[in-house]
TORKOL-4160 file (C-alpha; in steps of 0.2 Angstrom, whole numbers, padded with zeros to 4 digits, m for minus):
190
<pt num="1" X="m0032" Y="m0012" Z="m0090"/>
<pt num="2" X="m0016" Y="m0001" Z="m0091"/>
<pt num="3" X="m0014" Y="0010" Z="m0075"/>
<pt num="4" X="0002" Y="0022" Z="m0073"/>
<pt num="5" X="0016" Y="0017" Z="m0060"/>
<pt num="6" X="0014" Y="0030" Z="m0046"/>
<pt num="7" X="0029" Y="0026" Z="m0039"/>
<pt num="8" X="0041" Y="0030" Z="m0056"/>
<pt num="9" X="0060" Y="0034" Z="m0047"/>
<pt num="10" X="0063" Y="0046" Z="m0063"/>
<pt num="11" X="0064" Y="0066" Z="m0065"/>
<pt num="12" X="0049" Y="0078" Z="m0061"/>
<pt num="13" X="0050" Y="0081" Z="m0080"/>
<pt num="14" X="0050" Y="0061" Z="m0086"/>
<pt num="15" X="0034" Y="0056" Z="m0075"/>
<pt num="16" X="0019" Y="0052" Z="m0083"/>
<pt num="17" X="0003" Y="0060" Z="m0078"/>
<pt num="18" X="m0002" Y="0048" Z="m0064"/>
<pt num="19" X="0017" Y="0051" Z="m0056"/>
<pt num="20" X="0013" Y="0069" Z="m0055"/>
<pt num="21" X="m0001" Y="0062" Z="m0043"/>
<pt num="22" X="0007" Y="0052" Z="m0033"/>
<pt num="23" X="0021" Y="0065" Z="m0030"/>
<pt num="24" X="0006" Y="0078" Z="m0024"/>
<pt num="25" X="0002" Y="0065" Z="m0012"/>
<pt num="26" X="0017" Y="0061" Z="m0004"/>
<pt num="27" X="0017" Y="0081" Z="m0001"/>
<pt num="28" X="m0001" Y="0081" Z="0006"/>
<pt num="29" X="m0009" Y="0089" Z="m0008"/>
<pt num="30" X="m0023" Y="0080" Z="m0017"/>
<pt num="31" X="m0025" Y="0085" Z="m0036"/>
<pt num="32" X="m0041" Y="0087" Z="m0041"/>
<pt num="33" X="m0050" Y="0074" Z="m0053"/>
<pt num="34" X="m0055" Y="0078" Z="m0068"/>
<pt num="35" X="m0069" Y="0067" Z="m0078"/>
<pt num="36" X="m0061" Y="0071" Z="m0095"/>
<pt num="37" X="m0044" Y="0063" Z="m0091"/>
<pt num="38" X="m0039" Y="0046" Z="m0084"/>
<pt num="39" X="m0038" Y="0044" Z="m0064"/>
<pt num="40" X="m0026" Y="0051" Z="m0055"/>
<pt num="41" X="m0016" Y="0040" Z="m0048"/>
<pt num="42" X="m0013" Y="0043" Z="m0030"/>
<pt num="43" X="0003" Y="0031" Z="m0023"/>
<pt num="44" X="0006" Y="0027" Z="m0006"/>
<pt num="45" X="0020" Y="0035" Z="0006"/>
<pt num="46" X="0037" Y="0029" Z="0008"/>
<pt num="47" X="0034" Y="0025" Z="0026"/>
<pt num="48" X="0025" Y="0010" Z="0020"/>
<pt num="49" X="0038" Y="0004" Z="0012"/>
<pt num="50" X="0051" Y="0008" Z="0028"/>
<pt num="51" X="0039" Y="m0003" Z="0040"/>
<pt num="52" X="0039" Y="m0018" Z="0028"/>
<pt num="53" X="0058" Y="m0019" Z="0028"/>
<pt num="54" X="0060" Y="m0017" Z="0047"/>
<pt num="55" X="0046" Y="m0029" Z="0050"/>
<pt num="56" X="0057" Y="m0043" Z="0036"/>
<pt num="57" X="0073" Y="m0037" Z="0042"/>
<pt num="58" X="0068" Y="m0042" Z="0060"/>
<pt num="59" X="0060" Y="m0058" Z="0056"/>
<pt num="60" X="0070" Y="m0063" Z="0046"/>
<pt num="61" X="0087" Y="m0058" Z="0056"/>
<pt num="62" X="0080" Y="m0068" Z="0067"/>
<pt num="63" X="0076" Y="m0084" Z="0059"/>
<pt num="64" X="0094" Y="m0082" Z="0051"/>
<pt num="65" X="0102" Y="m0084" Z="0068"/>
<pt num="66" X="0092" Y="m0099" Z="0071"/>
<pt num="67" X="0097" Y="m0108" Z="0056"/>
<pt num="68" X="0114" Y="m0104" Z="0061"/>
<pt num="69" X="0116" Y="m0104" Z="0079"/>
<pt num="70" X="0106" Y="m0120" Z="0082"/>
<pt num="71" X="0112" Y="m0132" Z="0070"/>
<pt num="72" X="0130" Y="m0125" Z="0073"/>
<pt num="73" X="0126" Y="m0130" Z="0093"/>
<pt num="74" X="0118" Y="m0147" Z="0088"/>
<pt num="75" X="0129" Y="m0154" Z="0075"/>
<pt num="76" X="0146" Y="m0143" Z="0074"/>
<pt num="77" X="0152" Y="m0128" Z="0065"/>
<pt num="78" X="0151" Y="m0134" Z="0048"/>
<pt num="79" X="0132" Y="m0134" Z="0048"/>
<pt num="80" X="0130" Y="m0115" Z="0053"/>
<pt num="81" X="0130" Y="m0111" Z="0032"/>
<pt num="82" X="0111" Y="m0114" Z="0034"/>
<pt num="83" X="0111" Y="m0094" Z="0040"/>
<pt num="84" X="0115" Y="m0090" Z="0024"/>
<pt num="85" X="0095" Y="m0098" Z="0016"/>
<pt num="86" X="0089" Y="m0085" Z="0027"/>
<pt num="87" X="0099" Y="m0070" Z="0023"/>
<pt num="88" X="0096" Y="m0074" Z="0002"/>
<pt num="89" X="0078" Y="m0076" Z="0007"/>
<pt num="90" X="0080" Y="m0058" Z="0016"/>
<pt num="91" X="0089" Y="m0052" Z="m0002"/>
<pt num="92" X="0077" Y="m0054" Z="m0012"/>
<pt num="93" X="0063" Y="m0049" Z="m0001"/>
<pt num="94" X="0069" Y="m0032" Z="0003"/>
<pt num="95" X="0066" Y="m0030" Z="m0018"/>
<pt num="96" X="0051" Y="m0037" Z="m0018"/>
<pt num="97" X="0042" Y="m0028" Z="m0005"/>
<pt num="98" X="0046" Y="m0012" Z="m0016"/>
<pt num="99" X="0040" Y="m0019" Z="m0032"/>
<pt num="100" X="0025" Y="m0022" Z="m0022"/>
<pt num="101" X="0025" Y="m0003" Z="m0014"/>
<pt num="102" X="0026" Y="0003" Z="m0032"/>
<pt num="103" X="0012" Y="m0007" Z="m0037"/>
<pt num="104" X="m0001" Y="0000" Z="m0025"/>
<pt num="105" X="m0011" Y="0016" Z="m0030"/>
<pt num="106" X="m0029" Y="0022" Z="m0028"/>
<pt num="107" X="m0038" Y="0036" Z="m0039"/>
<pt num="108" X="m0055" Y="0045" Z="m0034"/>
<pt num="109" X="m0068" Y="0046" Z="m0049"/>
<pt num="110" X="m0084" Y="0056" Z="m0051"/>
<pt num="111" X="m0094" Y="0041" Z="m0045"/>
<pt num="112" X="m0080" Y="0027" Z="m0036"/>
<pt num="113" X="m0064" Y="0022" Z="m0029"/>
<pt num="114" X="m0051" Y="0014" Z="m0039"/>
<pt num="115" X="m0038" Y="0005" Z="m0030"/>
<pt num="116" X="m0025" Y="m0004" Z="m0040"/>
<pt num="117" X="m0012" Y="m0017" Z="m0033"/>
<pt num="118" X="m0001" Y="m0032" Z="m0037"/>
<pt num="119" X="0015" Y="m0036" Z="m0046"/>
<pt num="120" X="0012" Y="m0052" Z="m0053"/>
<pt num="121" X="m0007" Y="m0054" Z="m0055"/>
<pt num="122" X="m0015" Y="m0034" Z="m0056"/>
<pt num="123" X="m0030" Y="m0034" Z="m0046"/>
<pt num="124" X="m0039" Y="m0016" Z="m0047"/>
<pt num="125" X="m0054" Y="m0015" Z="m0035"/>
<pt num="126" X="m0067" Y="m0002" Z="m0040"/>
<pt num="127" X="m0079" Y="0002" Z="m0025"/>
<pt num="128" X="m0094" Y="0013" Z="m0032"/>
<pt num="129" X="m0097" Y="0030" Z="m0016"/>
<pt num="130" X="m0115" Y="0022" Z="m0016"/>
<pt num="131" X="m0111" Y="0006" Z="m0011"/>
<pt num="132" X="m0099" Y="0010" Z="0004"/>
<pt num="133" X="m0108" Y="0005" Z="0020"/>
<pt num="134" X="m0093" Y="0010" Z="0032"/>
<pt num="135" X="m0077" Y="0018" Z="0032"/>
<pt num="136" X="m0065" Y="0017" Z="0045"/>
<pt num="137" X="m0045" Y="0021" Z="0047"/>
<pt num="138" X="m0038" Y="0010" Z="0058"/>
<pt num="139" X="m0017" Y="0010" Z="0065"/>
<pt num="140" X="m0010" Y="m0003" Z="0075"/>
<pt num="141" X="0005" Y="m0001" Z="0087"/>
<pt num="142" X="0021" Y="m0002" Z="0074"/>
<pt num="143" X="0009" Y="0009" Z="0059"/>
<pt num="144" X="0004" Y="0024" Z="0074"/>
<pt num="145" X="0025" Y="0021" Z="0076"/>
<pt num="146" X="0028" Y="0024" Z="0059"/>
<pt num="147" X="0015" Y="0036" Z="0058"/>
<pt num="148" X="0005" Y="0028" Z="0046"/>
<pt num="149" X="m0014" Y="0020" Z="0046"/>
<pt num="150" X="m0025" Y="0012" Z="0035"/>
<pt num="151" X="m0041" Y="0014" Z="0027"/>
<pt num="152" X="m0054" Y="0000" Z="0026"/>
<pt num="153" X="m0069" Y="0001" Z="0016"/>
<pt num="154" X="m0086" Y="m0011" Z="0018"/>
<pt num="155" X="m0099" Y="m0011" Z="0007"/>
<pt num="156" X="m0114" Y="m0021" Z="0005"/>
<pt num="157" X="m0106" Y="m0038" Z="m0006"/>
<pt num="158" X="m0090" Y="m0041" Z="0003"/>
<pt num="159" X="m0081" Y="m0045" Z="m0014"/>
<pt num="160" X="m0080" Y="m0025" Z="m0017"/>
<pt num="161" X="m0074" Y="m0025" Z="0003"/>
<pt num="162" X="m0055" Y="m0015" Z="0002"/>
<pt num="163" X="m0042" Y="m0008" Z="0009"/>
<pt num="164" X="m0029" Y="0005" Z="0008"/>
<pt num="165" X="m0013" Y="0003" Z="0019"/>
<pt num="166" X="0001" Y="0015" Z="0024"/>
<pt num="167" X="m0007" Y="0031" Z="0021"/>
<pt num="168" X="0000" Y="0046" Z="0031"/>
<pt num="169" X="m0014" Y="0048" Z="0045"/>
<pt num="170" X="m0022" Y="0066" Z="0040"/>
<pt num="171" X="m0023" Y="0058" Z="0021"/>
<pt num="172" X="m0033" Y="0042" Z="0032"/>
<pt num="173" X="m0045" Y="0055" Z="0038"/>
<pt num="174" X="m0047" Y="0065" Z="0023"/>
<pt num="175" X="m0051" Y="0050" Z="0013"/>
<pt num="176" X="m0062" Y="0043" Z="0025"/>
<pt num="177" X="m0072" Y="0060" Z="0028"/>
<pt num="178" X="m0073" Y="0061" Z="0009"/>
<pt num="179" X="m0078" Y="0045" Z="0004"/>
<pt num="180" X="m0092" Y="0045" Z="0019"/>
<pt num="181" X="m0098" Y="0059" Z="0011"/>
<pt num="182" X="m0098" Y="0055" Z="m0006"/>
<pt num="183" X="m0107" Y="0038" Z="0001"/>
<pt num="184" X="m0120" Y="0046" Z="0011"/>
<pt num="185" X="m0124" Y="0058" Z="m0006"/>
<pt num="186" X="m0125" Y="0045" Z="m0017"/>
<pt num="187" X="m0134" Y="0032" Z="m0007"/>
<pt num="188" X="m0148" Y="0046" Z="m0003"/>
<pt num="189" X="m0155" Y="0042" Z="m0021"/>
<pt num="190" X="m0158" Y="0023" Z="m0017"/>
């Protein structure tokens, strides 16, 4: 299945549908659905993105004055090149994490949750509101730095368990009161 990218760099006017979205949501603002179009893609915000740098620039940076600083100690200066492994590896990380950002997006239908992810094998999870046992945001340390948390949704078969990360924290507990009410209604019939 085709989704949209909702994280598409080009001009208001060039963005498809589902980019329109996503732009709403890095504002605040939550279109709402319609059941005669496609989902609306809703991407996540930037600070996402930010933290995963940080977090591989740090470790990373780190690891790259290991290679460097211990074999240049041990063995003599000519062996300190092994620095540069780290800082390729750091390269072509830092585009990576954003094709992964850009890959992340969630939509709320009439009657579930789509969350979409993944560059190289797409994996879109599609957790139905009557199936959600629990919702909870949760924000660790760096996230609550970063002002970020994440949404994590359990359902009865742990297959359709999911989770959203990085969403800005009023979003978290919009979402979460949303999708607990949307549960509790359509779990009522059961």
């Amino acid at each position: 299945m085709e989704t949209g990218n909702p994280h598409d760099t080009g001009t208001a006017e060039a963005r498809r549908p589902a980019d329109a979205a996503a732009g709403a949501s890095a504002a605040g603002a939550v279109e709402p659905v319609s059941p005669d179009d496609g989902p609306e893609w809703i991407a996540l915000p930037p600070g996402l993105l930010k933290l995963r740098r940080l977090m591989l620039v740090v470790w990373l940076g780190l690891l790259a004055l290991a290679a460097g600083l211990v074999p240049g100690l041990l063995a003599g200066p000519g062996w300190a090149g092994f620095a540069a492994l780290p800082l390729a590896v750091l390269a072509w990380g830092w585009v990576m994490l954003e094709r992964n950002w850009r890959s992340w997006g969630y939509a709320e239908r009439a009657d579930d949750l789509l969350i979409s992810r993944g560059v190289l094998w797409r994996r879109e999870t599609i957790v139905p509101y009557g199936r959600m046992q629990l919702v909870e945001v949760t924000s660790g340390p760096v996230e609550r730095h970063f002002g970020l948390a994440s949404v994590q949704l359990h359902t009865a078969a742990a297959a359709t368990d999911a989770t959203i990360p990085g969403l800005v924290p009023a979003e978290a507990e919009r979402l979460r009161d949303r999708l607990t009410e949307l549960g509790e209604a359509r779990s009522a019939g059961l």
